[in-house]
C-alpha positions as a Markdown table, in Angstrom:
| # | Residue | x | y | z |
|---|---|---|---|---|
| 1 | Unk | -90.0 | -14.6 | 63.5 |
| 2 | Unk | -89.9 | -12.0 | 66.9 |
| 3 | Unk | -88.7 | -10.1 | 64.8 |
| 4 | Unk | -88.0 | -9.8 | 68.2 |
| 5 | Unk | -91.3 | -9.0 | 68.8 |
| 6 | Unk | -91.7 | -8.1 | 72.2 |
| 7 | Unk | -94.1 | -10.7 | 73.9 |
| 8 | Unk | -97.3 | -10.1 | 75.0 |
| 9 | Unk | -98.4 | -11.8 | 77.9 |
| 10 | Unk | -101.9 | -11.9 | 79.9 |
| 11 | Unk | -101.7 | -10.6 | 83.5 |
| 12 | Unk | -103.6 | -9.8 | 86.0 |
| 13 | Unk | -104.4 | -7.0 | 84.4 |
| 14 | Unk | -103.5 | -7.0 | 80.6 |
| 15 | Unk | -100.3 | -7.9 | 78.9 |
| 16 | Unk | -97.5 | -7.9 | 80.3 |
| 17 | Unk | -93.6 | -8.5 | 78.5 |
| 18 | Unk | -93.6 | -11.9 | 80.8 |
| 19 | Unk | -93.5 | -14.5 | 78.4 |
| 20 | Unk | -95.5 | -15.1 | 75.4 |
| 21 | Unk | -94.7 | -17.2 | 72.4 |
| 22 | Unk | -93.9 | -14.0 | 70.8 |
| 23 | Unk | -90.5 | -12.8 | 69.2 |
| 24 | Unk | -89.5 | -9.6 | 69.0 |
| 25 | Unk | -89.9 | -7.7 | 65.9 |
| 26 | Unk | -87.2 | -6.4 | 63.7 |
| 27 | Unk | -88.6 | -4.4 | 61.1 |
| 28 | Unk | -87.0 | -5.5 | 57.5 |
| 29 | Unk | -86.1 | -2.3 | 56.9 |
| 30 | Unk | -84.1 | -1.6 | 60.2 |
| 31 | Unk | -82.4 | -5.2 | 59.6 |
| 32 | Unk | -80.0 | -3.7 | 57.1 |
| 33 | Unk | -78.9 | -0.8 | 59.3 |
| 34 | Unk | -78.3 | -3.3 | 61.8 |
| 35 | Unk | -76.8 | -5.6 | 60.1 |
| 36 | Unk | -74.0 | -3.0 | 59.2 |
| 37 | Unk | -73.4 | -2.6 | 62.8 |
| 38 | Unk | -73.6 | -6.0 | 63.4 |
| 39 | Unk | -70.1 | -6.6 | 60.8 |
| 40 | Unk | -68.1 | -4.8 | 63.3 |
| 41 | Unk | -69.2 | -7.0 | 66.4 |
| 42 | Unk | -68.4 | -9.8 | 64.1 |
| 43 | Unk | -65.1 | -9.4 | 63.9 |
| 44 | Unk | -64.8 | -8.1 | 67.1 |
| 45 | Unk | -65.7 | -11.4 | 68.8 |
| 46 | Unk | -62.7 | -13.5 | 69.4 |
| 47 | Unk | -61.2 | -17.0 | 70.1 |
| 48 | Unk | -62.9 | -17.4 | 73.6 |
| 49 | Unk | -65.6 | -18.7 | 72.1 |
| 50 | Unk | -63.7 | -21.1 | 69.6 |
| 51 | Unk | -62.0 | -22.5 | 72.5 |
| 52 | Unk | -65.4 | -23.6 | 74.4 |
| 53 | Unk | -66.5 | -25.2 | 70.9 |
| 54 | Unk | -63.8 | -27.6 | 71.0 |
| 55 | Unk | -64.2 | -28.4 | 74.3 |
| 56 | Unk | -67.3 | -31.4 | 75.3 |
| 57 | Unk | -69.5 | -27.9 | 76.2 |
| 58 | Unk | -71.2 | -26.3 | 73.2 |
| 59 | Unk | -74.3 | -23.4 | 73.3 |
| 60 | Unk | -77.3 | -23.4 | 71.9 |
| 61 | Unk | -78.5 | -19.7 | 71.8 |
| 62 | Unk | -82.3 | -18.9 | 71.7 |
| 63 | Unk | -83.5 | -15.6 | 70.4 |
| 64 | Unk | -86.1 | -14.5 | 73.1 |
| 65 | Unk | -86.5 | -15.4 | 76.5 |
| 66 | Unk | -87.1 | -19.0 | 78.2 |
| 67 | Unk | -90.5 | -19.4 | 77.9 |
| 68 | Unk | -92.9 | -22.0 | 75.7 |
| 69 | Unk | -91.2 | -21.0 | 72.3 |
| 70 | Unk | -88.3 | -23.0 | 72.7 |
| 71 | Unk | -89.8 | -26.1 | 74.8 |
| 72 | Unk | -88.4 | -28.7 | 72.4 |
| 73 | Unk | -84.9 | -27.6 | 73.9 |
| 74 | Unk | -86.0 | -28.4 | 77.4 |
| 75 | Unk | -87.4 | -31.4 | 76.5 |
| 76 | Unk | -84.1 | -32.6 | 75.2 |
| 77 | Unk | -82.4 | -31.5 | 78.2 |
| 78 | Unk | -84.7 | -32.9 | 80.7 |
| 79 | Unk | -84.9 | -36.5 | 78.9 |
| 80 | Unk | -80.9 | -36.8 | 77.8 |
| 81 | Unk | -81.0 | -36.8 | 74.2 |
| 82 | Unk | -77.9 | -34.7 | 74.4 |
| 83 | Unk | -76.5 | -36.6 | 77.1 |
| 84 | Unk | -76.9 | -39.9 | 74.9 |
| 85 | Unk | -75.0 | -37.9 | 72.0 |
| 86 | Unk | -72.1 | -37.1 | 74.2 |
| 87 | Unk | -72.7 | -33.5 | 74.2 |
| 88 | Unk | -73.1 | -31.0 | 77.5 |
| 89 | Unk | -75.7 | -28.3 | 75.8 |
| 90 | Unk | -75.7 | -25.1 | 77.7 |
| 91 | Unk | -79.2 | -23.2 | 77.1 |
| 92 | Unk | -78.8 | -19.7 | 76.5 |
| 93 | Unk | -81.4 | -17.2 | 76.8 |
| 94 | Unk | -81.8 | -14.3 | 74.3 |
| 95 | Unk | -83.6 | -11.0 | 75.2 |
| 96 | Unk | -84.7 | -7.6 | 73.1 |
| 97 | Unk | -81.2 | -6.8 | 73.2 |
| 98 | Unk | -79.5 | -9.8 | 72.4 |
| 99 | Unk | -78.3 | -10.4 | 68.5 |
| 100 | Unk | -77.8 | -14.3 | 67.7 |
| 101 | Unk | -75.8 | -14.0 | 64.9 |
| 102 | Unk | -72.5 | -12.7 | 66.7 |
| 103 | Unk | -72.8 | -15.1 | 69.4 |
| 104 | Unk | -72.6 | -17.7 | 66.6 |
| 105 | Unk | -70.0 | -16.4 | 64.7 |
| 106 | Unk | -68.1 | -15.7 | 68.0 |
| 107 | Unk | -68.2 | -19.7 | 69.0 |
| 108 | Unk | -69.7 | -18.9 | 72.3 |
| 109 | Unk | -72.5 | -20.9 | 71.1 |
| 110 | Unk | -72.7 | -23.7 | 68.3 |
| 111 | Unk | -76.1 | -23.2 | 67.2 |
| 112 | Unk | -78.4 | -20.2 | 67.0 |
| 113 | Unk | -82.5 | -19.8 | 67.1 |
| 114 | Unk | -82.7 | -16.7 | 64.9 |
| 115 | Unk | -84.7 | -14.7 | 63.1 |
| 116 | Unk | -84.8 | -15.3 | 59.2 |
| 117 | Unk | -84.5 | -11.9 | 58.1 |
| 118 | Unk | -81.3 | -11.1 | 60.0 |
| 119 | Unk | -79.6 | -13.9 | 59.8 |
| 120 | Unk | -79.7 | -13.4 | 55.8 |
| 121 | Unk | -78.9 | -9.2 | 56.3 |
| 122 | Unk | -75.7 | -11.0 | 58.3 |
| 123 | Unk | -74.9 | -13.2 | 55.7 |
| 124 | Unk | -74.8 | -10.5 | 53.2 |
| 125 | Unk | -73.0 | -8.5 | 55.4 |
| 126 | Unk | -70.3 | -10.8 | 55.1 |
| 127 | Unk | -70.9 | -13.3 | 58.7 |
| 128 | Unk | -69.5 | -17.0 | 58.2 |
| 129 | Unk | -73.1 | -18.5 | 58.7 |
| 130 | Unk | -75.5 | -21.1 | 57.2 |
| 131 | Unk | -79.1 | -21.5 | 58.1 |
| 132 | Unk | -79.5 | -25.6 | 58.9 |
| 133 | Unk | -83.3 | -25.8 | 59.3 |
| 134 | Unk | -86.3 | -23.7 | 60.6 |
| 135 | Unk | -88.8 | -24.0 | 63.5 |
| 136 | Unk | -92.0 | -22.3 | 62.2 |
| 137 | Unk | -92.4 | -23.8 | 58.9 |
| 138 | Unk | -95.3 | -21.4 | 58.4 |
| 139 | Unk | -95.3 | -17.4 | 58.5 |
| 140 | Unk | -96.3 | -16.9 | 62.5 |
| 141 | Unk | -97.8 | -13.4 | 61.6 |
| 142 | Unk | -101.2 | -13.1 | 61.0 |
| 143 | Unk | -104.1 | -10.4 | 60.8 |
| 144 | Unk | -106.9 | -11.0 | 63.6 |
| 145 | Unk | -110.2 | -10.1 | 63.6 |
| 146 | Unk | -113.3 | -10.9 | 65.8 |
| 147 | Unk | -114.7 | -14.2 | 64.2 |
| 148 | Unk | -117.8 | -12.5 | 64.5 |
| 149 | Unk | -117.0 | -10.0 | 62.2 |
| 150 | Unk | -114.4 | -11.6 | 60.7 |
| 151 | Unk | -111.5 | -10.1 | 57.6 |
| 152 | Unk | -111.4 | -13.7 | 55.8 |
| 153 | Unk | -109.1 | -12.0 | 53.0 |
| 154 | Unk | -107.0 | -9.4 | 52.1 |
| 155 | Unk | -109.8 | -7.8 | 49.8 |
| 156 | Unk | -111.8 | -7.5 | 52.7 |
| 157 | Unk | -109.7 | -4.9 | 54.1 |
| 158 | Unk | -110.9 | -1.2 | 52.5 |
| 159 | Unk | -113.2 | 0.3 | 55.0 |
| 160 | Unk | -112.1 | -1.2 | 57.5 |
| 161 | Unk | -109.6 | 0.4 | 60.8 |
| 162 | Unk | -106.7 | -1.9 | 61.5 |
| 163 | Unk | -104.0 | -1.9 | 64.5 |
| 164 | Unk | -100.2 | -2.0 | 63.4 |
| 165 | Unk | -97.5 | -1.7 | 65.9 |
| 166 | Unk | -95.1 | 0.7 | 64.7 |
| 167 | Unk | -92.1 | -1.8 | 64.4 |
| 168 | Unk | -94.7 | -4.4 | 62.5 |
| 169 | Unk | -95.6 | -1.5 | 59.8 |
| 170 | Unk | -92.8 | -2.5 | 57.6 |
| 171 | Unk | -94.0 | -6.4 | 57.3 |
| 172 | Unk | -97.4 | -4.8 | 56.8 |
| 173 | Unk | -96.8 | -3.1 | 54.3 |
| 174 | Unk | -94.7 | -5.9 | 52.5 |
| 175 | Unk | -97.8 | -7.9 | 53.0 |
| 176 | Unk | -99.9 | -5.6 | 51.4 |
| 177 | Unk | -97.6 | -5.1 | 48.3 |
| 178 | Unk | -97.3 | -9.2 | 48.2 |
| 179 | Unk | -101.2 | -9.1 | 47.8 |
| 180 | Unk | -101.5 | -5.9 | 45.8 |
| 181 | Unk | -103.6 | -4.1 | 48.2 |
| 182 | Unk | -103.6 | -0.3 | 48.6 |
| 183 | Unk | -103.3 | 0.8 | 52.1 |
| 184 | Unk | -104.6 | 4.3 | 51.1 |
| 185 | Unk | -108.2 | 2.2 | 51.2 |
| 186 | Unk | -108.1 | 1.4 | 54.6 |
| 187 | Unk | -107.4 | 3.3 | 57.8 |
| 188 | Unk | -104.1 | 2.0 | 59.8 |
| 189 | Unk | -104.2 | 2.7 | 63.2 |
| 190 | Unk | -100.9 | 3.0 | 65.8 |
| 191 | Unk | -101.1 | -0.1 | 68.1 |
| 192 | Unk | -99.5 | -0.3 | 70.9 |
| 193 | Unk | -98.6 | -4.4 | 72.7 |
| 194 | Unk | -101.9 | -4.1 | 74.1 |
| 195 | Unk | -104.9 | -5.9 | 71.9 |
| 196 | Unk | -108.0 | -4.7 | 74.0 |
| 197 | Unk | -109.2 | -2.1 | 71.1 |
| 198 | Unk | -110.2 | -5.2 | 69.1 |
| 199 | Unk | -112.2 | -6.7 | 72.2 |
| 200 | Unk | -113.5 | -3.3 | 72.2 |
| 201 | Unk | -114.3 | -2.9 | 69.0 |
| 202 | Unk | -112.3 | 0.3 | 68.3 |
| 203 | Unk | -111.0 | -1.5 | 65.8 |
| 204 | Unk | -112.0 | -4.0 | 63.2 |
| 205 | Unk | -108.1 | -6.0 | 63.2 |
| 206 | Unk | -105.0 | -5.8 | 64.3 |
| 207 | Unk | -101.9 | -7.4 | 63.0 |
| 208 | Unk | -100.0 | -9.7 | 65.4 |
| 209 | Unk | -98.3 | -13.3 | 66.2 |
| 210 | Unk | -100.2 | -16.4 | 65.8 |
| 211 | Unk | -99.2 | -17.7 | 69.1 |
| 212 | Unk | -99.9 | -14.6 | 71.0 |
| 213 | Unk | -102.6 | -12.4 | 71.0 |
| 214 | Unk | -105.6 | -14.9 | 69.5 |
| 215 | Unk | -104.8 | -16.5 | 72.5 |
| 216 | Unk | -105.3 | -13.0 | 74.8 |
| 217 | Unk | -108.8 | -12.9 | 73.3 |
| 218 | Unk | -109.9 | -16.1 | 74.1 |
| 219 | Unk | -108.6 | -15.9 | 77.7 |
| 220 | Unk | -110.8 | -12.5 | 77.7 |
| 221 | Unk | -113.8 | -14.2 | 76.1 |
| 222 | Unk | -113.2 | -12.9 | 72.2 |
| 223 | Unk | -112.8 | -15.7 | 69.3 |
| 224 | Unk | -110.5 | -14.6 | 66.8 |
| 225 | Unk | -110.7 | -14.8 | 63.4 |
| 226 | Unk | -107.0 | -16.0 | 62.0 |
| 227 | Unk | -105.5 | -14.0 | 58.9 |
| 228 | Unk | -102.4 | -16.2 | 58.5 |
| 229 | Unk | -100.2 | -13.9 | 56.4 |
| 230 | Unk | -98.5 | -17.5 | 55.1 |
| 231 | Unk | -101.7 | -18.6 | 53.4 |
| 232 | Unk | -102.1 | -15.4 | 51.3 |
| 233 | Unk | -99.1 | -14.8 | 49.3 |
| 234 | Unk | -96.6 | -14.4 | 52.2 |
| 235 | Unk | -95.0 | -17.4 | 52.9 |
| 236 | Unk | -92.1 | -17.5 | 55.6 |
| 237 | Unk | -89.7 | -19.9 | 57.3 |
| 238 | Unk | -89.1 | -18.5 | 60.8 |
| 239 | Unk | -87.1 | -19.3 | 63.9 |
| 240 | Unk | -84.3 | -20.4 | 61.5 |
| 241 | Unk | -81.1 | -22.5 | 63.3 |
| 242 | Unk | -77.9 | -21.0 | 62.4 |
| 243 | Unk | -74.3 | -22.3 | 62.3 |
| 244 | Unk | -70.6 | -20.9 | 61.3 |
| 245 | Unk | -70.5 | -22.3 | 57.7 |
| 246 | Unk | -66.7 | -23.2 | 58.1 |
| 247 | Unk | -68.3 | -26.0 | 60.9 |
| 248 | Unk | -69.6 | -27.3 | 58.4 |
| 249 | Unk | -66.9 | -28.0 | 57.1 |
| 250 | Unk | -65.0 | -29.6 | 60.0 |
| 251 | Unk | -65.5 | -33.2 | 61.0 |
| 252 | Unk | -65.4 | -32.5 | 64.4 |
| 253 | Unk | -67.7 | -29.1 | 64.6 |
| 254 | Unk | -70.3 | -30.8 | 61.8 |
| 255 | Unk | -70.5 | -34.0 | 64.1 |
| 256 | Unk | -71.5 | -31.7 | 67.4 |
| 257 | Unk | -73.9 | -29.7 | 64.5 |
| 258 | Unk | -75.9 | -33.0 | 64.0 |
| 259 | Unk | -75.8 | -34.5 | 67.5 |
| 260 | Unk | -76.9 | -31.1 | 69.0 |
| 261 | Unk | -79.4 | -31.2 | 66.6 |
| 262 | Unk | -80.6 | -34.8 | 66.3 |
| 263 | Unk | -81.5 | -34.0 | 70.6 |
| 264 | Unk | -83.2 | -31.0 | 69.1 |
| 265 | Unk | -85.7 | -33.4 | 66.9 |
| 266 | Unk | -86.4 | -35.8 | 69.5 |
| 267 | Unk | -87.2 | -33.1 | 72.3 |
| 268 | Unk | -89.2 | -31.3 | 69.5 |
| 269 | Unk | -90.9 | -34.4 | 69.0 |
| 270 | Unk | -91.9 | -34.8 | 72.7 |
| 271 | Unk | -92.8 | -31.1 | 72.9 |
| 272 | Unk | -95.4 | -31.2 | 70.1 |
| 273 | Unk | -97.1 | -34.4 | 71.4 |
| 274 | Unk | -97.5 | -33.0 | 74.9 |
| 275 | Unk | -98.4 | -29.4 | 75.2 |
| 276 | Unk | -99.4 | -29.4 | 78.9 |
| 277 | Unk | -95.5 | -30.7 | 79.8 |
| 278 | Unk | -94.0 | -28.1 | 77.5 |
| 279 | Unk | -95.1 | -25.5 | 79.1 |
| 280 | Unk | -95.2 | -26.9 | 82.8 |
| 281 | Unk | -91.3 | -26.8 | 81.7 |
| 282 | Unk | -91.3 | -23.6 | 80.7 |
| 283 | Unk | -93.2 | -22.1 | 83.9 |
| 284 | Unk | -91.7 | -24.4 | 86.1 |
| 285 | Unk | -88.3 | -24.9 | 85.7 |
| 286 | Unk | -86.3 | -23.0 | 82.6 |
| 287 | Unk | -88.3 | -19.8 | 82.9 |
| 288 | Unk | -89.3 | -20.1 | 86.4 |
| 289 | Unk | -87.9 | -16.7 | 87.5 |
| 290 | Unk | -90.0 | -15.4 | 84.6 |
| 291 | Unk | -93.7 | -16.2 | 86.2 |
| 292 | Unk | -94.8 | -17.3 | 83.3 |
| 293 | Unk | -98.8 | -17.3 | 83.0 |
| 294 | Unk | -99.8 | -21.7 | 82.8 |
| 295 | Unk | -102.5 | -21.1 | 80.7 |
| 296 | Unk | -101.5 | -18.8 | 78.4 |
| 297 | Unk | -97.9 | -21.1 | 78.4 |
| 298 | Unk | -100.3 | -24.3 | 77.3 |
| 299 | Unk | -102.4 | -22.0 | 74.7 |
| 300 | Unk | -99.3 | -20.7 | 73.0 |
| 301 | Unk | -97.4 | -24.2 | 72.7 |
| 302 | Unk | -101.0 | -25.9 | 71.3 |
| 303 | Unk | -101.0 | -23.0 | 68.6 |
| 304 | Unk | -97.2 | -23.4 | 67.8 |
| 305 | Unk | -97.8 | -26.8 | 67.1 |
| 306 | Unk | -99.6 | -25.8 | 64.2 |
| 307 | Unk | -96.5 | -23.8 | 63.4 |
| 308 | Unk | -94.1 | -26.5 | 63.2 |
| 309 | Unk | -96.3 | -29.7 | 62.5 |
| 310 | Unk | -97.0 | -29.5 | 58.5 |
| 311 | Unk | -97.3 | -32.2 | 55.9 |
| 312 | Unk | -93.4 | -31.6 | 55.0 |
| 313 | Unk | -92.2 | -32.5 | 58.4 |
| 314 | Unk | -94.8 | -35.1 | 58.8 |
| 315 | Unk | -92.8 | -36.3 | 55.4 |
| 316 | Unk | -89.4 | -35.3 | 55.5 |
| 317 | Unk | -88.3 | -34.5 | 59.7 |
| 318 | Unk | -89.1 | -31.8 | 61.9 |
| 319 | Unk | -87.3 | -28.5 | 60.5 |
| 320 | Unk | -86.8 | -29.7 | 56.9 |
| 321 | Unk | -86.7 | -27.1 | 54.4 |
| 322 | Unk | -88.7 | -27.7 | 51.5 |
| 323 | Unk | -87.7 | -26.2 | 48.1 |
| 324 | Unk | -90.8 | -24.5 | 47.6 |
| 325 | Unk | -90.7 | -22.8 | 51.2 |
| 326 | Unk | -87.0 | -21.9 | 51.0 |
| 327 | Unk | -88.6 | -20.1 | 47.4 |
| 328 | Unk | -91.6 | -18.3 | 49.2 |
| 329 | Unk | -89.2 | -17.2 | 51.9 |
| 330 | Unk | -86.9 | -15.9 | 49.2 |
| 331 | Unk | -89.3 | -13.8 | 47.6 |
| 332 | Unk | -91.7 | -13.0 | 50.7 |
| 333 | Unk | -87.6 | -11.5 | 51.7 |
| 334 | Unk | -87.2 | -9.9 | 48.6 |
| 335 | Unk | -90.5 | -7.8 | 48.8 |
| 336 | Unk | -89.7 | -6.6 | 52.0 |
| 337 | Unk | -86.1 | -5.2 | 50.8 |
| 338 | Unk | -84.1 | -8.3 | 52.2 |
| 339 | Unk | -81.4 | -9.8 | 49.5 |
| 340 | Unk | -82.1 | -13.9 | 50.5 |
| 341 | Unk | -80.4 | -16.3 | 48.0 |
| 342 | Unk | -81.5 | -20.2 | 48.1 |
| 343 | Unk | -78.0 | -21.0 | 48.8 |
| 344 | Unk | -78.2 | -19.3 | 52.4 |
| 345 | Unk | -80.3 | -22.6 | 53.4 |
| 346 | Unk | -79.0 | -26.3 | 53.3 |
| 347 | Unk | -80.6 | -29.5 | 54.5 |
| 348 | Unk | -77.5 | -31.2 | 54.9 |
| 349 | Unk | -77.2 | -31.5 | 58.6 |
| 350 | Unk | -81.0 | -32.8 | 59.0 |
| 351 | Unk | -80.2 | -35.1 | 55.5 |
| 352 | Unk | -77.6 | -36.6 | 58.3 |
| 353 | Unk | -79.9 | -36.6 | 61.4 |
| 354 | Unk | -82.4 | -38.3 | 60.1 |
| 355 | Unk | -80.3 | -40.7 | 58.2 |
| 356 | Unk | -78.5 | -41.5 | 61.4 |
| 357 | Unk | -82.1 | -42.3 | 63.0 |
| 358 | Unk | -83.0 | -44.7 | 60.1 |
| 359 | Unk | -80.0 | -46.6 | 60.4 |
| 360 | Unk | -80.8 | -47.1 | 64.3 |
């Protein structure tokens, strides 16, 4: 998902990079560039890291900065679901310029929030990882519109001007091809972080993150109309959790893997059932130095919900990674030029949470 999107976050007067439920951006075909670079890092980190794994402390590394997105981690600090597992979980903030994936490989922490795309470019690129479960069981991007004049499909698009950030062009584009759509039938317009030339009406969509700025036009009066890029051919798993593959295979490492994230499910749990909390977390306490905005905090964690909460993890556990969405992520990966292979995802550590729960 932030694909490291950059965040866009009301203010006093517009968006600001403060604190929306927003990753960064990381356009699929920059991933592989990065991804080359991000080989040498690999092997550059060392055994400092490795050392801190075996000790009681382990990391748990976010990929953006403290805010709403990653309340169900606060939750399971605050409350001692880690605590109860025997496990000292430092909460590590990531940033535009952070990369998850060495961190991971590295030790310095056990688990990483990444983003799907790079995580698999890493893979490929030869990084000892394995991705364990995913967040947003839905595709977070969407296409927004003014519900009153609303772009209810993809075939609705020719004619019509439409906002791209330049880093989101990429995904668009992908989208597009997923839905056989030719952009040459539309106008696409540079958009900067800043939504206001749909309130205005300069435009007639823009393309942006489900969480994030439908939430900026309601607080400035505008209902959106939701494109959700997931129901239209583009299915995604985002906000993947990542692990060294070789602790997978150690009793000790794979036993810290499920506690850490068995804490993860429970504070998850608590998180989607009370909104209002998450985010007084979030503003409060982990991101206070942030000054988060309350209300857009509380809006973004009530739309994430809808993110994470589907019939599968009603079913099967928070995170769980159906067959069919590992499949659509494949091929939504594939059309945007990322090599994903089903084998990069496993169920085995939640197979283990949630057996462990049952038995309790």
């Amino acid at each position: 998902m932030n694909h490291d999107l950059d965040p866009v976050t009301p203010g006093p007067s517009g968006p600001t990079d403060s604190g929306a439920r927003r990753p960064r951006r990381t356009p699929l075909k920059v991933v592989a560039a990065v991804a080359a670079l991000l080989s040498l890092v690999l092997s550059a980190c060392g055994s400092d890291g490795e050392a801190a794994e075996a000790s009681g402390k382990v990391g748990l590394q976010f990929v953006f900065i403290k805010n709403v997105q990653f309340a169900g981690s606060y939750f399971a600090d605050q409350n001692g679901y880690w605590k109860d597992e025997g496990l000292d979980v430092e909460l590590m903030s990531g940033g535009p310029n952070l990369t998850v994936e060495p961190v991971v490989t590295s030790g310095k922490a056990l688990v990483g929030i990444a983003h799907t795309a790079q995580a698999v470019q890493a893979i490929n690129n030869g990084a000892d990882l394995q991705i364990i479960g995913a967040g947003f069981q839905r595709n977070p991007f969407v296409l927004i519109s003014q519900a009153a004049n609303p772009i209810k499909t993809p075939e609705d698009l020719p004619g019509k001007k439409i906002g791209v950030q330049a880093l989101d062009l990429p995904v668009f584009e992908a989208f597009l091809t997923a839905n056989d759509i030719d952009k040459s039938t539309f106008t696409i317009v540079p958009l900067q972080s800043d939504p206001t030339p749909l309130v205005t009406g300069e435009l007639d969509g823009i393309m942006g993150f489900y969480t994030n700025e439908p939430n900026f036009l309601r607080i400035k009066g505008v209902e959106p109309y939701n494109l959700l890029f997931d129901d239209f051919n583009y299915p995604l798993l985002e906000e993947v959790y990542i692990v060294k593959k070789s602790n997978l295979e150690n009793a000790e490492m794979r036993k810290k893997i499920v506690s850490l994230m068995r804490g993860e499910s429970k504070g998850w749990s608590d998180a989607v059932a009370d909104p209002e909390k998450a985010a007084d977390l979030a503003v409060n306490v982990y991101g206070k130095e942030l000054k988060l905005d309350m209300e857009q905090q509380i809006m973004a964690m009530e739309s994430e919900v809808d993110l994470v909460l589907t019939d599968n993890t009603k079913e099967n556990g928070l995170f769980w990674m159906s067959d069919e969405a590992v499949s659509g992520t494949v091929n939504s990966l594939k059309v945007g030029g990322v090599d994903a292979d089903t084998a990069m995802f496993t169920n085995e550590i939640l197979e283990e949470v949630y057996a462990d729960e049952e038995a309790s």
